[in-house]
mmCIF file of the protein (N, C-alpha, C, O) and its ligand, coordinates in Angstrom:
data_MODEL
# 
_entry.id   MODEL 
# 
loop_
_entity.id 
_entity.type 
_entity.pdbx_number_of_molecules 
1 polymer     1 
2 non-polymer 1 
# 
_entity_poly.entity_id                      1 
_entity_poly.type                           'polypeptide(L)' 
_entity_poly.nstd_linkage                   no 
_entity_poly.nstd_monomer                   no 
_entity_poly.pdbx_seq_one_letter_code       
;(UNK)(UNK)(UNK)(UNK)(UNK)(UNK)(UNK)(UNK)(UNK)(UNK)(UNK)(UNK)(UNK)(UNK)(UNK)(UNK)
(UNK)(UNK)(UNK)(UNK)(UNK)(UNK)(UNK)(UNK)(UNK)(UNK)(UNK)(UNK)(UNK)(UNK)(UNK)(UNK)
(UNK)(UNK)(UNK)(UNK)(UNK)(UNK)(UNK)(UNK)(UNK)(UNK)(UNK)(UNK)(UNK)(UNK)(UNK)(UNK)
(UNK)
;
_entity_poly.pdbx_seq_one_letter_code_can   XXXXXXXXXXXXXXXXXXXXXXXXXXXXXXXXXXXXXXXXXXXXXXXXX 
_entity_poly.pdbx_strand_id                 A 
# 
loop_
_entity_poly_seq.entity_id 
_entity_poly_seq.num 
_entity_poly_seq.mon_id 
_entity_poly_seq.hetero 
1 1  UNK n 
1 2  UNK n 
1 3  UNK n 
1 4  UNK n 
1 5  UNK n 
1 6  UNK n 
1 7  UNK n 
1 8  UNK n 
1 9  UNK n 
1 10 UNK n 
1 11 UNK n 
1 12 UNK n 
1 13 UNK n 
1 14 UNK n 
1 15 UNK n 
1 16 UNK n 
1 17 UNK n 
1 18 UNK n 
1 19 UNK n 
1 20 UNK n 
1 21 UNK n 
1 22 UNK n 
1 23 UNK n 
1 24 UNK n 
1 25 UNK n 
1 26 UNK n 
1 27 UNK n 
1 28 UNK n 
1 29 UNK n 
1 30 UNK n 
1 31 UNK n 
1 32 UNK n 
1 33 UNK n 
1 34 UNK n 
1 35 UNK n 
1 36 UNK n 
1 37 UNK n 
1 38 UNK n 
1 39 UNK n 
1 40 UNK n 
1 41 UNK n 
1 42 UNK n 
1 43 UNK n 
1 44 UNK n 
1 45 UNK n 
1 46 UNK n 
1 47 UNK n 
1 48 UNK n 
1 49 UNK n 
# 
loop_
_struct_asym.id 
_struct_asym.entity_id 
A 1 
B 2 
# 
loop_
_chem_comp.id 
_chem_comp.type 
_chem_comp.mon_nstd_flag 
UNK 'L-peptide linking' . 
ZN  non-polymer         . 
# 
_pdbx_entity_nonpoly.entity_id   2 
_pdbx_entity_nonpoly.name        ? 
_pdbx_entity_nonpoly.comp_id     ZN 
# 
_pdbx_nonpoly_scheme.asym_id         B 
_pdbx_nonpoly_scheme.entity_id       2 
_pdbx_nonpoly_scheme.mon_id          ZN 
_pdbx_nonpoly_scheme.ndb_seq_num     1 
_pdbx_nonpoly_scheme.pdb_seq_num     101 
_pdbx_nonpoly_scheme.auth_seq_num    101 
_pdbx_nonpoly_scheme.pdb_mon_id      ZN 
_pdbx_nonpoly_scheme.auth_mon_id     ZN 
_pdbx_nonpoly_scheme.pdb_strand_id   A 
_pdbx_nonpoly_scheme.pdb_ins_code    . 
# 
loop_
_atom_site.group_PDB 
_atom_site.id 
_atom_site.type_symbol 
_atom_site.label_atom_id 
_atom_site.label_alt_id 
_atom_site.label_comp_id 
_atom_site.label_asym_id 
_atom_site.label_entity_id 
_atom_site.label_seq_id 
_atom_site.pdbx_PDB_ins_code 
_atom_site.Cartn_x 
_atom_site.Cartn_y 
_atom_site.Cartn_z 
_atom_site.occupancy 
_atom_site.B_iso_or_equiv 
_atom_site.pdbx_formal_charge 
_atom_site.auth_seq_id 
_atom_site.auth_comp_id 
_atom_site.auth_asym_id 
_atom_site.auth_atom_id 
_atom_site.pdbx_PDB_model_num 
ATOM   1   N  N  . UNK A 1 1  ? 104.167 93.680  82.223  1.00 0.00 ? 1   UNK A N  1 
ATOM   2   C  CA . UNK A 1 1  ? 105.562 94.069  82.460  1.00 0.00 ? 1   UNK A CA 1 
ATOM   3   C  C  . UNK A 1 1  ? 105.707 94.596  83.884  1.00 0.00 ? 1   UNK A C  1 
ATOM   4   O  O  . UNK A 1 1  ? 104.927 95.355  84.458  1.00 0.00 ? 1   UNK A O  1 
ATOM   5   N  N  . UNK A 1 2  ? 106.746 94.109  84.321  1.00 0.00 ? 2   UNK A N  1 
ATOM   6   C  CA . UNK A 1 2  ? 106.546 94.576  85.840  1.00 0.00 ? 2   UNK A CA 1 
ATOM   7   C  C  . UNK A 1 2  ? 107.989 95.596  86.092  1.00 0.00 ? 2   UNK A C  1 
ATOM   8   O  O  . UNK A 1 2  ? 109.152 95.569  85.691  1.00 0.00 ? 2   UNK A O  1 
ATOM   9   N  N  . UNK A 1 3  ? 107.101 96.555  87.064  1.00 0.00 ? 3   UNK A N  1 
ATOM   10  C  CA . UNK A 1 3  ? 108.258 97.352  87.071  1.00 0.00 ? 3   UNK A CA 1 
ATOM   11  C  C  . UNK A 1 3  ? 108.581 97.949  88.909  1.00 0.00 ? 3   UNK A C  1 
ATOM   12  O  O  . UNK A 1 3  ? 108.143 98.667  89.808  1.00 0.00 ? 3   UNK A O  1 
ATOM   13  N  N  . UNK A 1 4  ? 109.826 96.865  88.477  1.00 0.00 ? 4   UNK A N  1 
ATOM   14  C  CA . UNK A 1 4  ? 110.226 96.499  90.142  1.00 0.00 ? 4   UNK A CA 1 
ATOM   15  C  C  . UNK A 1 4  ? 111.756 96.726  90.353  1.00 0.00 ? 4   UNK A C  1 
ATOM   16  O  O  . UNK A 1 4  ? 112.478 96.068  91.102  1.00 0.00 ? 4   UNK A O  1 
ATOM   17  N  N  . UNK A 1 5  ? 112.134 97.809  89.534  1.00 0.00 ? 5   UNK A N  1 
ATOM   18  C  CA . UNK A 1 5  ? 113.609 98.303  89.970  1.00 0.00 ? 5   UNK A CA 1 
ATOM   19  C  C  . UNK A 1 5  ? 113.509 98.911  91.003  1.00 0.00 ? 5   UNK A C  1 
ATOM   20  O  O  . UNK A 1 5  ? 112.465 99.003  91.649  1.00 0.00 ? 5   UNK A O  1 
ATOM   21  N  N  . UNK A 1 6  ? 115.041 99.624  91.427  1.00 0.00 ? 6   UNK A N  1 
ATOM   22  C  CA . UNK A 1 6  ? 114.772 100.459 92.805  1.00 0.00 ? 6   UNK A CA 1 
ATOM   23  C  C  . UNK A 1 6  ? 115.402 101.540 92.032  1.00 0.00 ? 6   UNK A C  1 
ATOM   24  O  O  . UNK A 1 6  ? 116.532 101.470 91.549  1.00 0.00 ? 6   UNK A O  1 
ATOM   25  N  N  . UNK A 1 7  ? 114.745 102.366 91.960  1.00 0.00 ? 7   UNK A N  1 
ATOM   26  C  CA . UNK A 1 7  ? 114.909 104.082 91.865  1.00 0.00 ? 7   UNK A CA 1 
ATOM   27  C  C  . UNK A 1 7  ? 115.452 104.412 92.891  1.00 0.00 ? 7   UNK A C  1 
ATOM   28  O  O  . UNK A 1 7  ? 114.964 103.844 93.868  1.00 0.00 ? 7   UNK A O  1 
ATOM   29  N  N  . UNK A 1 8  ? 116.599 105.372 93.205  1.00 0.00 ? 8   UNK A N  1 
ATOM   30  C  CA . UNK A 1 8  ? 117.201 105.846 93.372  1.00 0.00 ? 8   UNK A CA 1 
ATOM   31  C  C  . UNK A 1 8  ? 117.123 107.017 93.803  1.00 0.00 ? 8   UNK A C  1 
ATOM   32  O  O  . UNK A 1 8  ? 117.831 107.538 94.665  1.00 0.00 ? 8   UNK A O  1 
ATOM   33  N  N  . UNK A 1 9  ? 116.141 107.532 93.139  1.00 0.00 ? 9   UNK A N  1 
ATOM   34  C  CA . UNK A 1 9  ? 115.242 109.344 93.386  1.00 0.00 ? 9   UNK A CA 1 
ATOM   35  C  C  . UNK A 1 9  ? 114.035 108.662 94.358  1.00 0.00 ? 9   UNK A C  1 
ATOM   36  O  O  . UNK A 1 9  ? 114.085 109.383 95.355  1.00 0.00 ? 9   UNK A O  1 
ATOM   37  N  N  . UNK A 1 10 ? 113.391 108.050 94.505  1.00 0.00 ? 10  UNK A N  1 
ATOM   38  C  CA . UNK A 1 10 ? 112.467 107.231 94.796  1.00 0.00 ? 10  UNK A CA 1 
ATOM   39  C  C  . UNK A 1 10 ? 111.969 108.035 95.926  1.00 0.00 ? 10  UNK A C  1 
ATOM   40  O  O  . UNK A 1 10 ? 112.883 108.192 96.735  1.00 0.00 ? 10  UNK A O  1 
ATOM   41  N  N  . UNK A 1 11 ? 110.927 108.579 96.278  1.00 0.00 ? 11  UNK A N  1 
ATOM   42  C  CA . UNK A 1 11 ? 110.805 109.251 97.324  1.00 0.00 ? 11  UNK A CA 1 
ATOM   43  C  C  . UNK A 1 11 ? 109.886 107.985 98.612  1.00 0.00 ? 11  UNK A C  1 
ATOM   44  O  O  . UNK A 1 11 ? 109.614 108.329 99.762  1.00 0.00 ? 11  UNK A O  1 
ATOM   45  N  N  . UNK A 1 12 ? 109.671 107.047 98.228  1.00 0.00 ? 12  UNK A N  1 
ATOM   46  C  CA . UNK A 1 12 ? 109.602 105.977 99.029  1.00 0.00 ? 12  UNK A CA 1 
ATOM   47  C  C  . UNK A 1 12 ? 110.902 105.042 99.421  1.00 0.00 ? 12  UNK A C  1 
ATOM   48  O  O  . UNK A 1 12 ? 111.899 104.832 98.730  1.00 0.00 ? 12  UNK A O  1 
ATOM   49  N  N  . UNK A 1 13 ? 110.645 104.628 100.513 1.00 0.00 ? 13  UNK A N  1 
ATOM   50  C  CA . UNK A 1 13 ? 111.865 103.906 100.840 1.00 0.00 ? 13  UNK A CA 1 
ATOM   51  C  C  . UNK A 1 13 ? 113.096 104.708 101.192 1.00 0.00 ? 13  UNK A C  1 
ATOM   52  O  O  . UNK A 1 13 ? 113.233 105.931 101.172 1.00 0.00 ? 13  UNK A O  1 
ATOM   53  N  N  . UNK A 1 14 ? 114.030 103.694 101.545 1.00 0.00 ? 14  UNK A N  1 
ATOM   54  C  CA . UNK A 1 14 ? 115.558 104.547 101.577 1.00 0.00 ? 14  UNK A CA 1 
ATOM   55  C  C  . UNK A 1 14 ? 116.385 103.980 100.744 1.00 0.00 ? 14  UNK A C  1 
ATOM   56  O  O  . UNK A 1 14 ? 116.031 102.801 100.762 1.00 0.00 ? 14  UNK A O  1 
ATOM   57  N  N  . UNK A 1 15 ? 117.239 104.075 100.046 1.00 0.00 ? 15  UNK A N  1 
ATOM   58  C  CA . UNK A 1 15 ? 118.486 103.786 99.351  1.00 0.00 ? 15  UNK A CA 1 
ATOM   59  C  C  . UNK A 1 15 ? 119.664 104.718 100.153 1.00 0.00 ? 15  UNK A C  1 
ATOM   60  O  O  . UNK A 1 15 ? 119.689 105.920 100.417 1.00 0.00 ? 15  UNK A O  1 
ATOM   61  N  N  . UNK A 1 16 ? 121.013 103.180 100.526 1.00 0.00 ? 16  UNK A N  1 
ATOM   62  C  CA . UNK A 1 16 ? 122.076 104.085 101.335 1.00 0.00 ? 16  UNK A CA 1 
ATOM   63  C  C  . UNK A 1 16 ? 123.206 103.550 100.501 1.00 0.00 ? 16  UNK A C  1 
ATOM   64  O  O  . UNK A 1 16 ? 123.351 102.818 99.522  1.00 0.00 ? 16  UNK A O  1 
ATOM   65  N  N  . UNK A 1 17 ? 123.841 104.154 101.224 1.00 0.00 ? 17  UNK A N  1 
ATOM   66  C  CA . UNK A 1 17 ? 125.426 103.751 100.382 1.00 0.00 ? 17  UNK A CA 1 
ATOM   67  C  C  . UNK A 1 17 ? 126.391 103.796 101.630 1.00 0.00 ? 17  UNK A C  1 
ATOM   68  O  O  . UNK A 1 17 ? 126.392 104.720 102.444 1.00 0.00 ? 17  UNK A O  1 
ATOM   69  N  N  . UNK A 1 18 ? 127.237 102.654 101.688 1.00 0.00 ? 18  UNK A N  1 
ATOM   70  C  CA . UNK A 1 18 ? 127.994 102.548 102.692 1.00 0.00 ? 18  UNK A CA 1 
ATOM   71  C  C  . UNK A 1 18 ? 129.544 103.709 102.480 1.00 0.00 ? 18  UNK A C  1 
ATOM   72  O  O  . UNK A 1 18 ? 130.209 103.640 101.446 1.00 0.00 ? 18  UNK A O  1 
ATOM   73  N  N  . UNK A 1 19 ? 129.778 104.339 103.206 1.00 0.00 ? 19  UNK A N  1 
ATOM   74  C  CA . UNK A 1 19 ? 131.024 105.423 103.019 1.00 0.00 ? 19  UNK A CA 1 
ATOM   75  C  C  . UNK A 1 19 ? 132.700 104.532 103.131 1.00 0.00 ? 19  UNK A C  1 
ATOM   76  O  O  . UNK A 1 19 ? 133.803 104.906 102.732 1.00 0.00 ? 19  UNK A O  1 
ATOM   77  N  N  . UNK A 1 20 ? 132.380 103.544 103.680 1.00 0.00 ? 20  UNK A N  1 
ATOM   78  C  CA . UNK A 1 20 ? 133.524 102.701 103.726 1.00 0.00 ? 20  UNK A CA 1 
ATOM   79  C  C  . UNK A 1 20 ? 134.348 101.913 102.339 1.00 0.00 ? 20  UNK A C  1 
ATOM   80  O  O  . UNK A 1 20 ? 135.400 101.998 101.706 1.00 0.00 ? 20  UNK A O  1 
ATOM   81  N  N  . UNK A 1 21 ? 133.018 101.076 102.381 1.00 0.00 ? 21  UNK A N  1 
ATOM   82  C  CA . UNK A 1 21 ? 132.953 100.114 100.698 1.00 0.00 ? 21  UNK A CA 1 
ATOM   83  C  C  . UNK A 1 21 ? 132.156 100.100 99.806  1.00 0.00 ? 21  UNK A C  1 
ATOM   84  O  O  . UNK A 1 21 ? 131.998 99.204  98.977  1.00 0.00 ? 21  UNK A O  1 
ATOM   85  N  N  . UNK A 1 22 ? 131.470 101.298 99.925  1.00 0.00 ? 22  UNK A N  1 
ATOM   86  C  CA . UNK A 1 22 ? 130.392 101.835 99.150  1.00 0.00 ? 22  UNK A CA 1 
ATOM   87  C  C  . UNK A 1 22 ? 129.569 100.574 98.064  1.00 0.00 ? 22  UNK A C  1 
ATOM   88  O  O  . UNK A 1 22 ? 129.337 100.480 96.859  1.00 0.00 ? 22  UNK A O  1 
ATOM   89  N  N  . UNK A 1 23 ? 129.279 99.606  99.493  1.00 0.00 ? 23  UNK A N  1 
ATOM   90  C  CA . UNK A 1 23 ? 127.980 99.088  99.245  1.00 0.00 ? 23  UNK A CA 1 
ATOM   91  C  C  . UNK A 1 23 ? 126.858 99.596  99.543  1.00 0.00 ? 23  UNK A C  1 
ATOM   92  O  O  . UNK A 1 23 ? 126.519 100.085 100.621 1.00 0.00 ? 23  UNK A O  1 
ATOM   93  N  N  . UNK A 1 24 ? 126.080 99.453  98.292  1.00 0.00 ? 24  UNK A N  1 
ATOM   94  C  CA . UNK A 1 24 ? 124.643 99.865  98.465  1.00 0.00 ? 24  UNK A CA 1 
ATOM   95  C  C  . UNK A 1 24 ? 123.474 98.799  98.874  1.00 0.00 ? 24  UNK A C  1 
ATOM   96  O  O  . UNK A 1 24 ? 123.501 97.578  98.723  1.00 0.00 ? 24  UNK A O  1 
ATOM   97  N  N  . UNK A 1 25 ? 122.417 99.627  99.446  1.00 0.00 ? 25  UNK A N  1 
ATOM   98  C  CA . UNK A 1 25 ? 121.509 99.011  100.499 1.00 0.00 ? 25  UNK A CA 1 
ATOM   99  C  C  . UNK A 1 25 ? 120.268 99.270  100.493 1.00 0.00 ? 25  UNK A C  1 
ATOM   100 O  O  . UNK A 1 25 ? 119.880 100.027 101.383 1.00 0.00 ? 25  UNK A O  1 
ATOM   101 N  N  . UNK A 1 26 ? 119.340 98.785  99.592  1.00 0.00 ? 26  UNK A N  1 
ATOM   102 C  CA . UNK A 1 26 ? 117.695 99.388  99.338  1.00 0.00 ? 26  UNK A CA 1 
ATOM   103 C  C  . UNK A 1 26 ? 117.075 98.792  100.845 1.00 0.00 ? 26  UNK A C  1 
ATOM   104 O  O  . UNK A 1 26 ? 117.422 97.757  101.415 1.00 0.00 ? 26  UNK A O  1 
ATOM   105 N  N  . UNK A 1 27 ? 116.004 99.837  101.308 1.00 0.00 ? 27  UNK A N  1 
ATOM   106 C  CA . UNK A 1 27 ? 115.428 99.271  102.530 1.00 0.00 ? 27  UNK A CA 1 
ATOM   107 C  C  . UNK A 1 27 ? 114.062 100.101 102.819 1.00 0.00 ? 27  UNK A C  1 
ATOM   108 O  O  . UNK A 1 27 ? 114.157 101.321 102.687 1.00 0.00 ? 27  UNK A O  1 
ATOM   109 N  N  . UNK A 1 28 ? 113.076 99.685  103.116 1.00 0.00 ? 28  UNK A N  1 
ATOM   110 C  CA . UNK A 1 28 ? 112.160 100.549 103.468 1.00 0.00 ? 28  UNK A CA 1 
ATOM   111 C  C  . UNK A 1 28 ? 112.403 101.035 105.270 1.00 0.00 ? 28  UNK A C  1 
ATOM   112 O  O  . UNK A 1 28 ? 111.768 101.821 105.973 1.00 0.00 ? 28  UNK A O  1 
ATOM   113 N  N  . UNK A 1 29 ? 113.347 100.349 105.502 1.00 0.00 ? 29  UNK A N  1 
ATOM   114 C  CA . UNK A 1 29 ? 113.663 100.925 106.878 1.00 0.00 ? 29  UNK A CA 1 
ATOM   115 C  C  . UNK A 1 29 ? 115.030 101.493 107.231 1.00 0.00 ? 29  UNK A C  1 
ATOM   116 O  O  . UNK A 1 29 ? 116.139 101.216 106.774 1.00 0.00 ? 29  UNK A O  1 
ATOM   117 N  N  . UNK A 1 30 ? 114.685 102.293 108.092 1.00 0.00 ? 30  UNK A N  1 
ATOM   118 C  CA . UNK A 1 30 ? 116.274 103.255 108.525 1.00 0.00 ? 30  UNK A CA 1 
ATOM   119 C  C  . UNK A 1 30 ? 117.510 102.189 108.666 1.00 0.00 ? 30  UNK A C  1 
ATOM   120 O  O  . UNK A 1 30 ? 117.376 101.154 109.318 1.00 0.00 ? 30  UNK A O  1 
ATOM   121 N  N  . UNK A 1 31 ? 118.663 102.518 108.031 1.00 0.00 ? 31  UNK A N  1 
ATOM   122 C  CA . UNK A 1 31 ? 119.933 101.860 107.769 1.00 0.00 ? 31  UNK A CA 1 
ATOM   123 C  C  . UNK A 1 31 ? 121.047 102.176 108.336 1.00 0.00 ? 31  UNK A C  1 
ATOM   124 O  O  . UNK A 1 31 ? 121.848 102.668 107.541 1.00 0.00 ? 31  UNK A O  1 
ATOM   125 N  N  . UNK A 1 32 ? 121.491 102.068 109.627 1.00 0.00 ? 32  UNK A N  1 
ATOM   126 C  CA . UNK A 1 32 ? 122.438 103.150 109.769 1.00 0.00 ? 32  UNK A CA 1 
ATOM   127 C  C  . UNK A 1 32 ? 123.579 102.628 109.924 1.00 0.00 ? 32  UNK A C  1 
ATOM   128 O  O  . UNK A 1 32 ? 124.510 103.350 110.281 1.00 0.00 ? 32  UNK A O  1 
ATOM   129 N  N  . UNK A 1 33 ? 123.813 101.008 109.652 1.00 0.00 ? 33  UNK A N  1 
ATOM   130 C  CA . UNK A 1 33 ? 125.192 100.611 109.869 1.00 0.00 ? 33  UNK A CA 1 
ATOM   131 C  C  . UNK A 1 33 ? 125.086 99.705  108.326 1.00 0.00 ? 33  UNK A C  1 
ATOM   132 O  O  . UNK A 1 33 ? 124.025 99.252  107.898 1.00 0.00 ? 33  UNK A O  1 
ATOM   133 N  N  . UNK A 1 34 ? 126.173 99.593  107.758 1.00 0.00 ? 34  UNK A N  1 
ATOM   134 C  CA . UNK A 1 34 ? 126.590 99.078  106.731 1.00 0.00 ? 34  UNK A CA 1 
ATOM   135 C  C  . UNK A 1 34 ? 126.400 97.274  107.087 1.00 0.00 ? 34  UNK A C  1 
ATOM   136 O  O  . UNK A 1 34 ? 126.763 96.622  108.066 1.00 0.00 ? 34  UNK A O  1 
ATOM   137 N  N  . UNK A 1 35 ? 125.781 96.927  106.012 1.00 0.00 ? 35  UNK A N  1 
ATOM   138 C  CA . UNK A 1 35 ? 125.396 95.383  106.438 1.00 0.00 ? 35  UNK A CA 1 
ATOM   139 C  C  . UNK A 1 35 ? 126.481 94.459  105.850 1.00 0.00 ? 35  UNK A C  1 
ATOM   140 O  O  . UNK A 1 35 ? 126.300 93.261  106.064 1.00 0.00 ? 35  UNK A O  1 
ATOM   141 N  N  . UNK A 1 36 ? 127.352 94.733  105.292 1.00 0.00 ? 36  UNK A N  1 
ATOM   142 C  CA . UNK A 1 36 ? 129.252 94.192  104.641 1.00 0.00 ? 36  UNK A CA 1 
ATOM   143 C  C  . UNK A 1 36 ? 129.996 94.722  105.571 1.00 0.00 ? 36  UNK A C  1 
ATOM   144 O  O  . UNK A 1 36 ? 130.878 93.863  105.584 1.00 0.00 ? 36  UNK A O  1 
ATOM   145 N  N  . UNK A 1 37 ? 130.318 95.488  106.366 1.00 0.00 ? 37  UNK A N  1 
ATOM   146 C  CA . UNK A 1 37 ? 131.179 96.159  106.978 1.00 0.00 ? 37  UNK A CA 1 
ATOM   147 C  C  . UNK A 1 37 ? 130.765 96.434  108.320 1.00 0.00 ? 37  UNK A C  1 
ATOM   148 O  O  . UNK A 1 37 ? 131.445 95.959  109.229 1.00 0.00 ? 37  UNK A O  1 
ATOM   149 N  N  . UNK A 1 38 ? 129.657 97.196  108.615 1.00 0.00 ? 38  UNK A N  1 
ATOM   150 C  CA . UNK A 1 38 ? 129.475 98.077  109.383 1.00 0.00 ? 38  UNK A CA 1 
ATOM   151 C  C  . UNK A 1 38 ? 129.856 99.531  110.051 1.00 0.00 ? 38  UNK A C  1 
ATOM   152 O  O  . UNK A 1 38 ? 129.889 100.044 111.169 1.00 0.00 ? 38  UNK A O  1 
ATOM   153 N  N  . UNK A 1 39 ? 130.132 99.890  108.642 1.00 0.00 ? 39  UNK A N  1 
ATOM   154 C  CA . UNK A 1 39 ? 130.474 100.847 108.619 1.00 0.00 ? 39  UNK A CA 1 
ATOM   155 C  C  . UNK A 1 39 ? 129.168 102.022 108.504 1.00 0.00 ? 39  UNK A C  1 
ATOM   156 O  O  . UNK A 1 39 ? 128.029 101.670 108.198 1.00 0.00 ? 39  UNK A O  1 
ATOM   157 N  N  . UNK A 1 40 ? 129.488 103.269 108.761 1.00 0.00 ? 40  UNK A N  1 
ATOM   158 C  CA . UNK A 1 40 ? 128.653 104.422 108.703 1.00 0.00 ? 40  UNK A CA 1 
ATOM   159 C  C  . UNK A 1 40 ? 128.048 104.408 107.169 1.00 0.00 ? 40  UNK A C  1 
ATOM   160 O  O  . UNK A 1 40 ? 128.779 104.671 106.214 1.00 0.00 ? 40  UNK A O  1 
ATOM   161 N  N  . UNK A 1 41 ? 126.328 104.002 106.974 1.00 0.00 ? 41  UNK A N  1 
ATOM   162 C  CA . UNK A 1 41 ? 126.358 104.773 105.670 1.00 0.00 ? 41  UNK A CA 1 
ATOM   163 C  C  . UNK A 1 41 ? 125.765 105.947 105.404 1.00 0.00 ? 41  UNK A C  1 
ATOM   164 O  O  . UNK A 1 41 ? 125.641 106.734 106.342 1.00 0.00 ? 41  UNK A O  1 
ATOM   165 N  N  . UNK A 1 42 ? 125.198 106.375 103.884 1.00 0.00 ? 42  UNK A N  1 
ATOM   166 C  CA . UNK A 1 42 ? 124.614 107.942 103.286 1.00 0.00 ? 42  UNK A CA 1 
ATOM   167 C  C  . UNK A 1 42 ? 123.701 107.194 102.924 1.00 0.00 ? 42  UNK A C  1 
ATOM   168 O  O  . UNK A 1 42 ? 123.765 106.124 102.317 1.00 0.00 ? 42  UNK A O  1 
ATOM   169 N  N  . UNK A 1 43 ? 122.394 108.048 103.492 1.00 0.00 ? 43  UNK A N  1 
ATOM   170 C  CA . UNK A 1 43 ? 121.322 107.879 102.593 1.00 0.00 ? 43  UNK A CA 1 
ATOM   171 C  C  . UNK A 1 43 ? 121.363 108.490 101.522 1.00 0.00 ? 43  UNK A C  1 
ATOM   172 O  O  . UNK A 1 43 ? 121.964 109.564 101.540 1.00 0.00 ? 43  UNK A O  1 
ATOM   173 N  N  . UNK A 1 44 ? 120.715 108.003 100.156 1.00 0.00 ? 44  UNK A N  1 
ATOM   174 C  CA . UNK A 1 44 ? 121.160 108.553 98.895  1.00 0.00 ? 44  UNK A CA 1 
ATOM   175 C  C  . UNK A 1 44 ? 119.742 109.320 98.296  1.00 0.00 ? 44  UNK A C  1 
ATOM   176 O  O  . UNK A 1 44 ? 119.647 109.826 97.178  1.00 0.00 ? 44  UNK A O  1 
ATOM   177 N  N  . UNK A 1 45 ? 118.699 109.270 99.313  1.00 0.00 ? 45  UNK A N  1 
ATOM   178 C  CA . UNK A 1 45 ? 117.474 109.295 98.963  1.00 0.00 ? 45  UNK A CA 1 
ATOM   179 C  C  . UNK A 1 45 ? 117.016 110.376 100.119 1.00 0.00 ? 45  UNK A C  1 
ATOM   180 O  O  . UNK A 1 45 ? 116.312 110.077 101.083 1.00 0.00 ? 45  UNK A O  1 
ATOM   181 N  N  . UNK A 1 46 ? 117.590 111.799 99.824  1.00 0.00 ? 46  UNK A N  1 
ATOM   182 C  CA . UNK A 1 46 ? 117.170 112.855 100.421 1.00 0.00 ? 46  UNK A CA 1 
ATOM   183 C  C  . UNK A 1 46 ? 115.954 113.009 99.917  1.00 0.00 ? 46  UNK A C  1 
ATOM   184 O  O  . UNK A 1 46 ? 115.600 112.648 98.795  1.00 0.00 ? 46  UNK A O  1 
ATOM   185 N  N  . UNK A 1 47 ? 115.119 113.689 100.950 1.00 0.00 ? 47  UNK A N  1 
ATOM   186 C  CA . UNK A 1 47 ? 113.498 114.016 100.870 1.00 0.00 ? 47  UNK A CA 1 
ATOM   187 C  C  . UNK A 1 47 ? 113.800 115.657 100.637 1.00 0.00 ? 47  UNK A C  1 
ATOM   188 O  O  . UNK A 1 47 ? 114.555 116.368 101.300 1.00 0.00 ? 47  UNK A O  1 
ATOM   189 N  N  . UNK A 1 48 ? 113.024 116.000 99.559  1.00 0.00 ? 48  UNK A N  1 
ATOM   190 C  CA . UNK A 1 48 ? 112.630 117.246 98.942  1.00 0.00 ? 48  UNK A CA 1 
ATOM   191 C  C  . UNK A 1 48 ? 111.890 117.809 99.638  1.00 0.00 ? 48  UNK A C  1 
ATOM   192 O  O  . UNK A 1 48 ? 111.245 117.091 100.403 1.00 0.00 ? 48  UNK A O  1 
ATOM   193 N  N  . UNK A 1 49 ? 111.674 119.144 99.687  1.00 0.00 ? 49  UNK A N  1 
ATOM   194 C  CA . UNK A 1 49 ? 110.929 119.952 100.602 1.00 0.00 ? 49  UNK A CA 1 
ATOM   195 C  C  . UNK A 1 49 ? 110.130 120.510 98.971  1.00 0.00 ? 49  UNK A C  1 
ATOM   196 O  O  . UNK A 1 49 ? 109.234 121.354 98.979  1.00 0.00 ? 49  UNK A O  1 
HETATM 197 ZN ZN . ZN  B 2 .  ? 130.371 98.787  104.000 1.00 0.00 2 101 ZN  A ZN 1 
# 
């Protein structure tokens, strides 16, 4: 069984969310323009201290 969703809490990777059209965007790399829009997005995948 393979387990290949994208978590959300995920402390690997980034998950963003665009603030415009709040498309979302899994990436192991920094995201900083909305790839539908180009708009500003949120990373949704704050790192815990
Ligand atoms: Zn967008």
């Amino acid at each position: 069984m393979r387990h290949n969703l994208i978590d959300p809490y995920s402390p690997e990777g980034g998950y963003y969310e665009c603030r415009s059209c709040a498309h979302r965007e899994a990436s192991d790399e920094r995201v900083t323009a909305c790839p539908e829009c180009g708009s500003d997005v949120r990373n949704l995948a704050v790192p815990r201290e």
